[in-house]
MARVOBA-693147 format. One line per field, with one value per residue (C-alpha): y, z, x. Coordinates in nm, 4 decimals, decimal comma. Layout:
BEGIN
v <- (Y  ...)
w <- (Z  ...)
u <- (X  ...)
//
This chain:
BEGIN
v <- (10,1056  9,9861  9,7184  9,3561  9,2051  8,9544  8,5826  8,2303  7,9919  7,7578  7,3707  7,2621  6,9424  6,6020  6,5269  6,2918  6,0657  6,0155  5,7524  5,5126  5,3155  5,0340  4,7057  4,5982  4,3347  3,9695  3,8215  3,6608  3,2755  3,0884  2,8799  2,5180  2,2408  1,8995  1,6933  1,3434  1,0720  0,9756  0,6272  0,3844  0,2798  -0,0057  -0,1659  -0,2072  -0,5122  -0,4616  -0,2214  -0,0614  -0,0629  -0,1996  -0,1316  0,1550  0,3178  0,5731  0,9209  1,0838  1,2761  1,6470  1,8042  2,1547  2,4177  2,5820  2,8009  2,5850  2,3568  2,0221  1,8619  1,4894  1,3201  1,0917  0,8988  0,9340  1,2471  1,6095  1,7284  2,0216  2,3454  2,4460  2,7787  3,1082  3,1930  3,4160  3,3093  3,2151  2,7995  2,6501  2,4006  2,1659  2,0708  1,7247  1,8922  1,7786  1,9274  2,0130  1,6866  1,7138  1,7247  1,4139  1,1765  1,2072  0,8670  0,7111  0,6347  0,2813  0,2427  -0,0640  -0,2662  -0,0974  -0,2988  -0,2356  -0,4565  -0,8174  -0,6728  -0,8618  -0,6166  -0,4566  -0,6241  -0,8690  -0,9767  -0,7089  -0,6712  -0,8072  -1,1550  -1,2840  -1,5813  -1,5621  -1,8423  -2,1373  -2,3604  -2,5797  -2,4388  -2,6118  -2,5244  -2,3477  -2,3305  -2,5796  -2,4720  -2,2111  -2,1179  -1,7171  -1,6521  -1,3711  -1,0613  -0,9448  -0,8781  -1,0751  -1,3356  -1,7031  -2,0248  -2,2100  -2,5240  -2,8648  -3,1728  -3,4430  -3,7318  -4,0150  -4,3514  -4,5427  -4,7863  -5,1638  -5,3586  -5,6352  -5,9651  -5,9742  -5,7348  -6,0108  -6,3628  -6,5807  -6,5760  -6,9119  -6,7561  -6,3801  -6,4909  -6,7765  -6,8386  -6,9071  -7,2787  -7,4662  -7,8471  -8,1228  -8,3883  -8,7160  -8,6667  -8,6591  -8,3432  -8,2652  -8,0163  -7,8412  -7,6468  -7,4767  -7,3241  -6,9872  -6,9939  -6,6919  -6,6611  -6,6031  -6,9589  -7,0569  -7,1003  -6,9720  -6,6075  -6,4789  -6,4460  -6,7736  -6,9144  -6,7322  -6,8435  -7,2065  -7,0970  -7,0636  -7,4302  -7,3667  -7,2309  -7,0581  -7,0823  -6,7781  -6,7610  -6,4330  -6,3333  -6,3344  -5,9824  -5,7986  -6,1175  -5,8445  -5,7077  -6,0528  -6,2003  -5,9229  -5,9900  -6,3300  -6,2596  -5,9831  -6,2583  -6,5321  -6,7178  -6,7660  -6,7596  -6,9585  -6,8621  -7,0577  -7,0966  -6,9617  -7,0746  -7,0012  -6,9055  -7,1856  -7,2282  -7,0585  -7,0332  -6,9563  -6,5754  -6,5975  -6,8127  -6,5177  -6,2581  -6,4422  -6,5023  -6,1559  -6,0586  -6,3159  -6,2226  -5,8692  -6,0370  -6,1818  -6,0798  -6,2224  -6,5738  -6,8526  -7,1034  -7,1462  -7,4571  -7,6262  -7,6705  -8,0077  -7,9515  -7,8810  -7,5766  -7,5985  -7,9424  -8,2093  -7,8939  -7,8601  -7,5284  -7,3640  -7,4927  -7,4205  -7,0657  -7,0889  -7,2205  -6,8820  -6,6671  -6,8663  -6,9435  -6,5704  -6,5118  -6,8218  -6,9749  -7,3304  -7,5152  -7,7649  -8,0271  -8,2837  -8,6376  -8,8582  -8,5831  -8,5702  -8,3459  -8,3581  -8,3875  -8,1468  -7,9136  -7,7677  -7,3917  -7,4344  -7,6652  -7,8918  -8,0302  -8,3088  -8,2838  -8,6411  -8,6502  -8,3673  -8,4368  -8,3119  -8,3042  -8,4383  -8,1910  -8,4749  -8,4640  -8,3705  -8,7105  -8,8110  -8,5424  -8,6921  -9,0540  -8,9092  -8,7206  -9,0259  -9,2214  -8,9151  -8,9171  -9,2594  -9,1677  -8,9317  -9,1693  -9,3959  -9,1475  -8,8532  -8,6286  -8,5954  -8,3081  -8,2672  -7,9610  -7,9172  -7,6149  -7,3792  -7,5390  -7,5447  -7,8924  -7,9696  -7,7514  -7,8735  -8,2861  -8,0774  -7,9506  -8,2401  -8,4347  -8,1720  -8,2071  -8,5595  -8,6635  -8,3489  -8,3731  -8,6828  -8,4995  -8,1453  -8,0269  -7,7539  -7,4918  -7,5422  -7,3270  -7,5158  -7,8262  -7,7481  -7,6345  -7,9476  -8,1306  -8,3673  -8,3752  -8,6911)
w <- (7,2583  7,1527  7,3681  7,2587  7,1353  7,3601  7,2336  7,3665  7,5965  7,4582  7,5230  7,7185  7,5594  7,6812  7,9731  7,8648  8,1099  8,1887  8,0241  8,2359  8,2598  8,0815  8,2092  8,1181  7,7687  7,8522  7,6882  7,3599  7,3878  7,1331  6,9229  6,9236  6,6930  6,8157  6,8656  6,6031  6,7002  6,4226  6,3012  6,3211  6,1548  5,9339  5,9638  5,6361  5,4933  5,4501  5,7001  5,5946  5,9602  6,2867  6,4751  6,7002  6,9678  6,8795  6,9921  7,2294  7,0372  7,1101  7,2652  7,1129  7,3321  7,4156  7,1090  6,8324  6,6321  6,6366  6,2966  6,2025  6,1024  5,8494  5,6847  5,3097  5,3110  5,3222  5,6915  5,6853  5,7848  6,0964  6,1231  6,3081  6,6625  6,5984  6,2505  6,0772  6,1265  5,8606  5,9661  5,7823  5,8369  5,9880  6,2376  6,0880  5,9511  5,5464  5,4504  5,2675  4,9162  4,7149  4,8247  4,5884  4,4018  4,5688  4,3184  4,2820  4,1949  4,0269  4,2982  4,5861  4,7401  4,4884  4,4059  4,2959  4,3627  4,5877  4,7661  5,1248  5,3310  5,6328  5,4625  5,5409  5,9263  6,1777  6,2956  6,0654  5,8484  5,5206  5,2281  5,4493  5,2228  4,9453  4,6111  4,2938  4,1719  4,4716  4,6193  4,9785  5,2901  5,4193  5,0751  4,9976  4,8057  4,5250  4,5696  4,3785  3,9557  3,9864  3,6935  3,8470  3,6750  3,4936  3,6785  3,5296  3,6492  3,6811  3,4764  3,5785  3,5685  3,2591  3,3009  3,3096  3,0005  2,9378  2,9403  2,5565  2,5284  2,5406  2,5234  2,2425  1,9778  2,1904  2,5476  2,4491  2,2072  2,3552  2,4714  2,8344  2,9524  3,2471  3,2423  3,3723  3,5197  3,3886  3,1083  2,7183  2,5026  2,2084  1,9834  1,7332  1,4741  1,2853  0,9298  0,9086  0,4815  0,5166  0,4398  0,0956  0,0435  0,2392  0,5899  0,8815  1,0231  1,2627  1,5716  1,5528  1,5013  1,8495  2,0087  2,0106  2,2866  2,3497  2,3426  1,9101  1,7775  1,4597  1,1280  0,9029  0,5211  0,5299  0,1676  0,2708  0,2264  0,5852  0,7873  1,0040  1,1627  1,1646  1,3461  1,6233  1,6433  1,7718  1,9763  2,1359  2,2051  2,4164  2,0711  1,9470  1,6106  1,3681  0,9849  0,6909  0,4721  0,1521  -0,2094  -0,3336  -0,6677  -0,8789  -0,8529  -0,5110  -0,2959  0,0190  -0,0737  -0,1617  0,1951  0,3745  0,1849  0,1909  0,5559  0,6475  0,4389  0,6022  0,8953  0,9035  0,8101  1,1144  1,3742  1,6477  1,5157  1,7416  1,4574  1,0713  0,9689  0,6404  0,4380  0,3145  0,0366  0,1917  0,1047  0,2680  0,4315  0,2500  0,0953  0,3390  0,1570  0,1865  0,5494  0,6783  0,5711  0,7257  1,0776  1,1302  1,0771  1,3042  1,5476  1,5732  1,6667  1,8841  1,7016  1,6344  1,3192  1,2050  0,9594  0,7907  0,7917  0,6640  0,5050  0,4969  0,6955  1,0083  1,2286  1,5674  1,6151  1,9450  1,8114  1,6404  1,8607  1,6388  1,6266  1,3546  1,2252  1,2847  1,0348  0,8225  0,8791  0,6339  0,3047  0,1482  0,3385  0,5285  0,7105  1,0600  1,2239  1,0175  1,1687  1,5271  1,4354  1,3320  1,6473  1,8103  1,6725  1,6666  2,0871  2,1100  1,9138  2,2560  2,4706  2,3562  2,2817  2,5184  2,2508  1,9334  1,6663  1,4305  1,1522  0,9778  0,8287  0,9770  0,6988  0,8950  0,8786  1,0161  1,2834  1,3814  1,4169  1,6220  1,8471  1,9005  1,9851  2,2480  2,4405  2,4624  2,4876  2,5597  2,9606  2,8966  2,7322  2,7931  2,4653  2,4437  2,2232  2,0195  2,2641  2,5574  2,4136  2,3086  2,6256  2,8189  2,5309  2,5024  2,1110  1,9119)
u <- (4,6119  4,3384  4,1456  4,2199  3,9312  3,8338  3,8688  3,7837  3,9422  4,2175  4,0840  4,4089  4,5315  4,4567  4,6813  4,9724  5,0403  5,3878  5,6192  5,6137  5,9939  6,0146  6,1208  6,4800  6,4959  6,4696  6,7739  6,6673  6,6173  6,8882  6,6613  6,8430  6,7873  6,7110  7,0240  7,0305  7,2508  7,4573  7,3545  7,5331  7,9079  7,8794  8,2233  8,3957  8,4574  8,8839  9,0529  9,3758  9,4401  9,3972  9,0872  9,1609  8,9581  8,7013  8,7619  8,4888  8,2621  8,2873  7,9826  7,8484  7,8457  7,4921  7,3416  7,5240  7,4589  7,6319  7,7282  7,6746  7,9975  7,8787  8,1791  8,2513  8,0487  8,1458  8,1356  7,7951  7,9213  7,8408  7,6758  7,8721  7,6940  7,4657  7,4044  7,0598  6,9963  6,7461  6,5495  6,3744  5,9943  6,0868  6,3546  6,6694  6,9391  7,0345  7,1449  7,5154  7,6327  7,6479  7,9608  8,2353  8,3326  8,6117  8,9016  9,0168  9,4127  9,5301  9,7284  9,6546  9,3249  9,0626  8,7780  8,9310  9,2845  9,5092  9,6546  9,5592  9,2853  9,2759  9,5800  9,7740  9,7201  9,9400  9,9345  9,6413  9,6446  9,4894  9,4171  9,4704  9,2975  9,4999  9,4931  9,5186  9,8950  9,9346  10,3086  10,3435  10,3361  10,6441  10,7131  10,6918  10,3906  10,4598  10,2844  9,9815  10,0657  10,3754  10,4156  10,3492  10,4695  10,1965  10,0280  10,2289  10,0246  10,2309  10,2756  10,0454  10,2389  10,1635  9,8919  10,0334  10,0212  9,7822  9,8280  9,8082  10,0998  10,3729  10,4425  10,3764  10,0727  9,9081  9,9520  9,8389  9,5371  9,4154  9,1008  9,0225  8,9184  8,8678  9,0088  8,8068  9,1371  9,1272  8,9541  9,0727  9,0588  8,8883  8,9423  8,6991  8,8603  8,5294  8,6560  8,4075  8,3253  8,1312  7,7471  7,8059  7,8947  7,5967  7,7421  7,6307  7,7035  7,9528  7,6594  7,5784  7,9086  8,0159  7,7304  7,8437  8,1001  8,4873  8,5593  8,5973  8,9042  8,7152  8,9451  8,9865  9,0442  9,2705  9,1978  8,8358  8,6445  8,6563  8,8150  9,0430  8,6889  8,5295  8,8324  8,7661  8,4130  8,4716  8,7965  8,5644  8,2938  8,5757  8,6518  9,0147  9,0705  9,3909  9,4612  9,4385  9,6913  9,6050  9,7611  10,0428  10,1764  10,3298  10,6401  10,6965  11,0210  11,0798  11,0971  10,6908  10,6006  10,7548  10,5433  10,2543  10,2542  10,3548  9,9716  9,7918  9,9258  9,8238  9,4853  9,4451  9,6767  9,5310  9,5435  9,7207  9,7723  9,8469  9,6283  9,6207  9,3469  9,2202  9,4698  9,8109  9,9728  10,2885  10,3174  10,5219  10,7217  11,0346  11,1808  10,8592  10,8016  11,1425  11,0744  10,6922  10,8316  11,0642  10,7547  10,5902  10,8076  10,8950  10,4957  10,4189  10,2059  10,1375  10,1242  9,8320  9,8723  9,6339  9,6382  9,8561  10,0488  10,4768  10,6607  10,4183  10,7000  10,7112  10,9961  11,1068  11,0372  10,6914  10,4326  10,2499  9,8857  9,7403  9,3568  9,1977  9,0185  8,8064  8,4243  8,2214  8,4486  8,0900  7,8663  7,7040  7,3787  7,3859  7,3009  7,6556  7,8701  7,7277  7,8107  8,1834  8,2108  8,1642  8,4562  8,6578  8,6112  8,7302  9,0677  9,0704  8,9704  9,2905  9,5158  9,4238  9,3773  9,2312  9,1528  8,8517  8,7603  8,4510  8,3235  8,0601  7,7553  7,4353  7,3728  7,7749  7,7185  7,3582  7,5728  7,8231  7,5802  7,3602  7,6956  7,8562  7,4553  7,5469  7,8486  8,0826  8,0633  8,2802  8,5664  8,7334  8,6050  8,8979  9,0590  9,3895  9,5679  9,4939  9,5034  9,8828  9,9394  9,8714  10,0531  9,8176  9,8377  9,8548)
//
């Protein structure tokens, strides 16, 4: 054969050194979240039960994960060993789903319901504190939505009556006044003729003081509100007999006096007028005296008339003398006072009327700065009730 043609050398490959045995696997290091404590509970305001002790918290074993038990939230799910655990840059946990809306049932302890509650645990005392309408002590107290009996106050007692509400006309509407003992009465009876006719007003006429018994016209325009004015001021007031038709009878003296009445219904008296109405007429004034008596009121007459006898039912007073029938000056009406208080002086008692003209009621004035701390200048009332009439 033919001679193999020579060729060159193999390079011998690089020694490979010999695998060298590897060391056995460290066990792979669980990767464990930090541990938050749960915050803490909030006690609610109503428990549906008792308070009872709080069960140890379980602790996680090594490599998991412990969950947070928050309440009213969906518990997180807790990862399975070996499973992936997301973390989030600040350490903590995925926070849970949104809380679900918790459901409020009519009756059973909802908002403004009464129902469960501090009321509803054993042994405690709710709603100690008195209620308006609320039922007494011991009594069962109906449970929440049950109909309840309305709240009947009850009646307050009537309030007393007033003096005014009984006795007769002189007792009830009589003006107050203080006696001075051991000293005659006079009496001012001051006939009111209304500014119209030039006399003087109401004001001033109450301003003279409770010692006048102010005389009323009862036909006169608005006498039922003037008569309060001065009742309201201390004054008491008497009506004057008005005219009657011709030929009356005792039928008409009971109308009449029924309307003058109702004029002026607080009045203590019926006076005459200058010219008698009824006095001297014993029909008429038979009829007059059972109105009258009926009231309590008294009966004036004037002087020197017939029929100005007293009766046991109707009290009785007689007008000394009318001073200014001529619309004197006032320095006359002061000279007439004067005799008038020595009637009273000698017979204990005496009564005067004039009307309210400015220059009767100036005399009138000028004589009670004198003279009337020497008399009980008093009204008709309490002049008749001392009986100290002529």
């Amino acid at each position: 054969p033919p001679a193999a043609s020579a060729q060159p050398p193999r390079a011998a490959p690089p020694a490979v050194p010999a695998p060298a045995t590897e060391p056995p696997a460290k066990p792979e290091t669980a990767v464990t979240p930090p541990v938050i404590a749960p915050p803490p509970q909030t006690p609610a305001v109503a428990l549906d039960t008792l308070p009872q002790a709080e069960p140890a918290m379980p602790v996680p074993p090594p490599g998991r994960a412990a969950a947070l038990d928050l309440p009213g939230a969906e518990t997180a799910p807790v990862p399975a060993p070996g499973g992936e655990i997301t973390l989030m840059p600040d350490g903590a946990l995925v926070p849970p789903g949104p809380a679900r809306p918790r459901v409020i049932v009519p009756g059973q302890g909802g908002p403004g319901e009464g129902g469960a509650g501090f009321a509803s645990a054993e042994g405690t005392k709710v709603n100690r504190l008195p209620q308006v309408g609320s039922a007494p002590q011991g009594s069962s107290v109906p449970p929440s939505g049950a109909p309840v009996a309305p709240f009947v106050a009850a009646p307050e007692p009537a309030p007393a009556a007033p003096p005014e509400a009984s006795g007769p006309a002189l007792t009830r509407f009589g003006a107050a006044f203080v006696e001075k003992p051991g000293r005659p009465y006079v009496t001012v009876l001051l006939v009111d003729v209304g500014t119209t006719a030039g006399g003087l007003d109401a004001q001033t006429i109450a301003a003279l003081g409770s010692w006048v018994t102010v005389v009323l016209d009862p036909s006169a325009p608005g006498v039922t509100e003037t008569a309060e004015s001065y009742r309201a001021a201390g004054l008491e007031v008497a009506m004057l007999a008005d005219a009657l038709p011709a030929g009356a009878v005792a039928q008409d003296v009971e109308v009449a006096l029924a309307a003058w009445h109702r004029a002026v219904p607080q009045a203590v008296a019926l006076v005459e007028p200058e010219t008698p109405v009824l006095q001297g007429k014993a029909p008429l004034l038979a009829q007059a005296e059972k109105a009258l008596a009926a009231e309590g009121m008294a009966y004036v007459t004037q002087p020197g008339g017939i029929g100005a006898r007293a009766t046991k039912d109707v009290p009785r007073a007689g007008i000394f003398r009318v001073l200014d029938t001529r619309r004197d000056k006032a320095a006359v009406i002061t000279r007439t006072l004067g005799r008038a208080g020595f009637e009273a002086a000698r017979d204990g008692a005496t009564v005067v009327m004039l009307s309210a003209w400015p220059e009767s009621v100036a005399g009138l004035t000028a004589w009670a700065a004198e003279e009337g701390a020497n008399y009980n200048l008093a009204p008709l009332s309490a002049l008749i009730g001392a009986q100290k009439t002529k």
